[in-house]
C-alpha positions in Angstrom: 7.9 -47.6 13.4 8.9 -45.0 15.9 7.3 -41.9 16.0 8.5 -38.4 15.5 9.1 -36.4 18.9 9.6 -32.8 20.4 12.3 -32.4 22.7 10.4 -30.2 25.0 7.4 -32.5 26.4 6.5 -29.3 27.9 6.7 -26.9 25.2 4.7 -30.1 23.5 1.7 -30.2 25.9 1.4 -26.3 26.1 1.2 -26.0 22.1 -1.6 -28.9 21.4 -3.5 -26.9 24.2 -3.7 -23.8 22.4 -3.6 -25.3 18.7 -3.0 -29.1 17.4 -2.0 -28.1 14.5 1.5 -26.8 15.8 2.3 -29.9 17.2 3.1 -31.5 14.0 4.9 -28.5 13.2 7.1 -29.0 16.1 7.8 -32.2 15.3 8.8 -31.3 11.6 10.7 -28.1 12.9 12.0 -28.7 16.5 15.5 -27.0 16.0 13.8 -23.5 15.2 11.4 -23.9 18.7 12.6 -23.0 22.2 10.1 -23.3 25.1 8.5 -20.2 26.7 8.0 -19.5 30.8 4.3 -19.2 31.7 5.7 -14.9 32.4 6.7 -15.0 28.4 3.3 -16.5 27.3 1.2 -14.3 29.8 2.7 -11.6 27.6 1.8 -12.7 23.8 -1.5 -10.7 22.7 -2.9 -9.9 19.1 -4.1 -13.7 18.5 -5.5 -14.6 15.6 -5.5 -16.5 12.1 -6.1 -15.9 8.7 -8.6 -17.5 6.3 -9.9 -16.9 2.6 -12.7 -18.5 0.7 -12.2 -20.4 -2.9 -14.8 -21.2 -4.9 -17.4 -19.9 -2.6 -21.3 -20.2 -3.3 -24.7 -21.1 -1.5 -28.1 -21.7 -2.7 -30.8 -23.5 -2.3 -34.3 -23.2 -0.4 -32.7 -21.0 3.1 -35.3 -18.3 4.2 -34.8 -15.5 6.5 -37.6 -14.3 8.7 -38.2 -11.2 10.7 -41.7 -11.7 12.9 -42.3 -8.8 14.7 -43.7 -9.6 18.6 -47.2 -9.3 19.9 -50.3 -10.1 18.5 -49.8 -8.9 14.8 -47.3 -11.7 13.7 -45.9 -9.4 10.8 -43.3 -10.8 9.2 -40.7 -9.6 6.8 -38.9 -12.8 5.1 -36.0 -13.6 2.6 -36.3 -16.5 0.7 -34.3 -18.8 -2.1 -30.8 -17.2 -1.2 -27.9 -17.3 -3.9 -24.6 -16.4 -2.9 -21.4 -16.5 -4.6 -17.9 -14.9 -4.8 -15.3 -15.2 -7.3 -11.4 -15.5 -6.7 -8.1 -13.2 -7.1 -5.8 -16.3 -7.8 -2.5 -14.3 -7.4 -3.9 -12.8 -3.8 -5.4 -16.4 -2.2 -3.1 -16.8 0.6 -1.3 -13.1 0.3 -4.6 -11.0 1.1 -6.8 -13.5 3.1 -9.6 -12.1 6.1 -8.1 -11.7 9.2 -9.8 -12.6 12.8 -8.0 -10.9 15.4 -8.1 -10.6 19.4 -6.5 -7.1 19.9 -6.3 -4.8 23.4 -7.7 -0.9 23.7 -5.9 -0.3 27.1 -7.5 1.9 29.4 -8.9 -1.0 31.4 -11.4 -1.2 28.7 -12.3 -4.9 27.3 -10.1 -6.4 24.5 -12.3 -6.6 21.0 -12.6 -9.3 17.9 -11.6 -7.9 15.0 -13.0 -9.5 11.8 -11.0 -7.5 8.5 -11.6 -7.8 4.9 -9.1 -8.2 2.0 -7.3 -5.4 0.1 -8.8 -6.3 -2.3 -6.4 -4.2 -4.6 -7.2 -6.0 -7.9 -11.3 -5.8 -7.5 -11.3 -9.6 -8.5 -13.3 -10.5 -5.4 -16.4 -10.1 -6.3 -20.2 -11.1 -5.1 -23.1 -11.6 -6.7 -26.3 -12.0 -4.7 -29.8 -12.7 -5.1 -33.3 -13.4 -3.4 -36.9 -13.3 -3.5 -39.0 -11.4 -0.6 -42.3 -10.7 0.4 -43.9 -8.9 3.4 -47.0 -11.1 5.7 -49.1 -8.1 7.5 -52.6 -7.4 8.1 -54.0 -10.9 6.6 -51.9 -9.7 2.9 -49.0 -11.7 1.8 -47.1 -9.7 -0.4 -45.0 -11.4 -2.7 -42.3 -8.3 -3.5 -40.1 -9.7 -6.1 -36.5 -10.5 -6.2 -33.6 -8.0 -4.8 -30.4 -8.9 -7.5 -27.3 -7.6 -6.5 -24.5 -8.0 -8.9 -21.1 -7.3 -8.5 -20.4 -6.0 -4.9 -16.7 -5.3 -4.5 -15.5 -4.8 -1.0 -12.2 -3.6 0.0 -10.7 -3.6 3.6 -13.3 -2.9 5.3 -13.7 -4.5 9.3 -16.1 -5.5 11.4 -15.0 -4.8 15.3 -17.3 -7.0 18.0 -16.4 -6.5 22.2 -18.6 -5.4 25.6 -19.8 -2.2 26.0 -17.9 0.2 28.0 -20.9 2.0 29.8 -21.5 0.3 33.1 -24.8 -1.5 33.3 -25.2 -1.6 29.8 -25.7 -5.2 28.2 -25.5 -6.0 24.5 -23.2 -6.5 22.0 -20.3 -3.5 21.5 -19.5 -2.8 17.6 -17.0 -1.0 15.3 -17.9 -1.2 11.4 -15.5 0.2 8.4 -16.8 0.2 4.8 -15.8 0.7 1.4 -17.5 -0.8 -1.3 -19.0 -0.4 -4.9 -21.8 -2.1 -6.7 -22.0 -2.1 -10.1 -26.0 -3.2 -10.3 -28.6 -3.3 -7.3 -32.3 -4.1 -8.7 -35.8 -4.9 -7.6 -37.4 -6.9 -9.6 -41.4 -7.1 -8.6 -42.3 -10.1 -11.3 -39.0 -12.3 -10.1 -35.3 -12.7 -10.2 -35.3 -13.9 -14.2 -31.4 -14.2 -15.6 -29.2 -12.6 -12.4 -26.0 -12.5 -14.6 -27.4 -9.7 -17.1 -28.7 -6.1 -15.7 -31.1 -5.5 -18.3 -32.0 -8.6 -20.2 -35.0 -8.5 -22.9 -36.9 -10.8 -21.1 -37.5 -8.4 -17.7 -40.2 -5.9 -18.4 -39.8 -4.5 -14.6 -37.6 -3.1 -12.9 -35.9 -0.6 -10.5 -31.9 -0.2 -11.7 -29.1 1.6 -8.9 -26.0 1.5 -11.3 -22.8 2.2 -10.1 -22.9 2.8 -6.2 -19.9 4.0 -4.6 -19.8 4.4 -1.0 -16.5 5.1 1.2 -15.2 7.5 3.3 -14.8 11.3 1.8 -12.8 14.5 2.2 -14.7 17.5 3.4 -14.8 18.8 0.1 -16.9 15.7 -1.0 -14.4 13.3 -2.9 -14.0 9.6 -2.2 -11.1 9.0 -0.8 -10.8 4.9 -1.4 -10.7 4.3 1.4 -13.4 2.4 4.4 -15.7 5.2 6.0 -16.1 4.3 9.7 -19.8 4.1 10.4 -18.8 3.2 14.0 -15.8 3.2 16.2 -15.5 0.1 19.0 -13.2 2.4 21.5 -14.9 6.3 20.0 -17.7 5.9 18.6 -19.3 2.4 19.6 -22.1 1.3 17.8 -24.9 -0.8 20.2 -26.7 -4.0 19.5 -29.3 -5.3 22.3 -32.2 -6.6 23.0 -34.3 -3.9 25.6 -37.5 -4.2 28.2 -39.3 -0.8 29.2 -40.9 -0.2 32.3 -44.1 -1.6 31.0 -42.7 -4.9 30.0 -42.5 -4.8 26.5 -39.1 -5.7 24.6 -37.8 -4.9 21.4 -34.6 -4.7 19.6 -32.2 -1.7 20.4 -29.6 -0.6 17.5 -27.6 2.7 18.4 -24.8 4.3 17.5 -23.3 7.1 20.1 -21.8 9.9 20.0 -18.7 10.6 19.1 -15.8 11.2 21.8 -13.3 13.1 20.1 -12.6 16.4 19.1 -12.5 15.5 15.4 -16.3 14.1 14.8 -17.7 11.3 13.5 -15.7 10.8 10.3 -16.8 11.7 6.9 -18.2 9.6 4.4 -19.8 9.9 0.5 -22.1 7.9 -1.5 -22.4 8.0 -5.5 -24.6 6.7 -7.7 -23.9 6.8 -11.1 -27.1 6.2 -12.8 -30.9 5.3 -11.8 -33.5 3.9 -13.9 -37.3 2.4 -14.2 -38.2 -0.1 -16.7 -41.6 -1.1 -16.7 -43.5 -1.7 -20.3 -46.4 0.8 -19.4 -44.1 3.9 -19.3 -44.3 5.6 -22.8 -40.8 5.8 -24.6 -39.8 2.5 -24.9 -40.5 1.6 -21.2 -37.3 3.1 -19.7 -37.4 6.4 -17.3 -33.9 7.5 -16.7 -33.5 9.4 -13.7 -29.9 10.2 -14.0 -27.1 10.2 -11.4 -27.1 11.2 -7.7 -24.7 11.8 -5.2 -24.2 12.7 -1.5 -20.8 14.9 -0.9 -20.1 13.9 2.2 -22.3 12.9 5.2 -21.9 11.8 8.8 -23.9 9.7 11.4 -23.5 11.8 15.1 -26.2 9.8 17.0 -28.2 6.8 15.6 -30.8 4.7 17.8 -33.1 2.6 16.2 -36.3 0.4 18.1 -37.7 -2.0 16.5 -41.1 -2.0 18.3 -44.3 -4.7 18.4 -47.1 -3.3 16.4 -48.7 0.0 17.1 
């Protein structure tokens, strides 16, 4: 049986070196392909592709652990992780995540580009839940489980390149986020039913209902839209690991200042309702604090060291 061709070996060669996949589409297609000089390909930019998840969940026995360096071994873990999204069928291939590699000019180094669905319909939504504990000064403290229930994103990104300061090492970062929760709760005596937000059976518990948080208009309403916590070209966030002149290391989070005449951009947080359960409060064993909300806010300088122990 003879086997389907390209007519342009060379056109051939140069696609299953950048992506095998196109090969076969060449093959299947070759009247709608012409071959590209080395000039026109030196020229393409904004790579990329575009996935979604179906069906998605993890769980099972993963733990996360934070061990804090020097003598003290302190250790903040995660443990028992459950993970799971559901699915927009009508949006699967039409609003997937996007992974880009996109140019800032300038000289300046291209960036990765990592971008959330639309998420227009608020179908995609994940549920999350795990147990934690802190290990410090010879006392392991079992803390519960931290549920959250229905966290809705909606086209937000995640921005990685090199910083721009010279001499500077680390990890460059852009983030944008909108998103709303509709239950976030700490439960100290375990995780119990993580589909319900106040089932019978829990008799503790710290409730955060309804969390909105997205960028907002200077008079303090949400806009819908993803408030950027950090800009990759104007406002770079910094992740790195740094040693003093003593010799001791930690970990170095920062975000800078922001270059341009505007500001760092706004951005508001709500919070419809926060509550207590716990059966020795009088009352029925419910304290209702209420709603809270912050009109707008704004982070102008951030830098964070996460230091061995004192």
């Amino acid at each position: 049986m003879a086997r389907p061709t390209c007519p342009s070996p060379r056109l051939a060669w140069r696609v299953l070196g950048a992506a095998g996949a196109l090969l076969l589409a060449c093959a299947s297609h070759a009247g709608t392909m012409q071959s590209l000089s080395d000039e026109e390909l030196s020229g393409v930019s904004g790579s990329g592709l575009a996935f979604n998840l179906k069906d998605f969940s993890l769980s099972g026995g993963l733990t996360l652990t934070y061990t804090m360096p020097g003598p003290s071994g302190a250790s903040l873990w995660l443990g028992n992780l459950s993970l799971s999204r559901s699915d927009d069928p009508d949006a699967t291939f039409t609003d997937p995540y996007t992974l880009r590699v996109l140019p800032r000019g300038e000289g300046l180094a291209d960036v990765i580009r990592l971008t959330e669905p639309a998420n227009a319909n608020g179908m995609l939504k994940w549920q999350f839940a795990a147990d934690w504990g802190v290990n410090a000064d010879g006392i392991d403290f079992q803390g519960g489980a931290l549920v959250v229930k229905d966290l809705v994103t909606r086209g937000g990104s995640l921005t990685l390149t090199t910083p721009a300061t010279p001499g500077v090492e680390g990890i460059a970062f852009g983030l944008a986020l909108q998103a709303e929760i509709g239950d976030l709760m700490l439960r100290p005596r375990g995780r119990d039913d993580v589909t319900a937000a106040d089932p019978a059976s829990v008799t503790e518990q710290l409730r955060f209902s309804g969390i909105k948080l997205g960028a907002a208009s200077e008079s303090g309403a949400l806009l819908g839209t993803p408030w950027a916590i950090a800009d990759a070209t104007t406002q770079p966030g910094l992740f790195n690991a740094v040693t003093d002149a003593a010799g001791n290391s930690y970990l170095h989070l920062a975000i800078g200042w922001p270059t341009t005449a505007a500001g760092a951009p706004l951005g508001g947080l709500a919070i419809d309702n926060i509550a207590f359960k716990s059966a020795s409060l009088p009352g029925g064993g419910m304290l209702d604090l209420g709603s809270s909300r912050i009109g707008t806010m704004q982070i102008q300088f951030l830098d964070v060291k996460l230091k061995p122990g004192f």
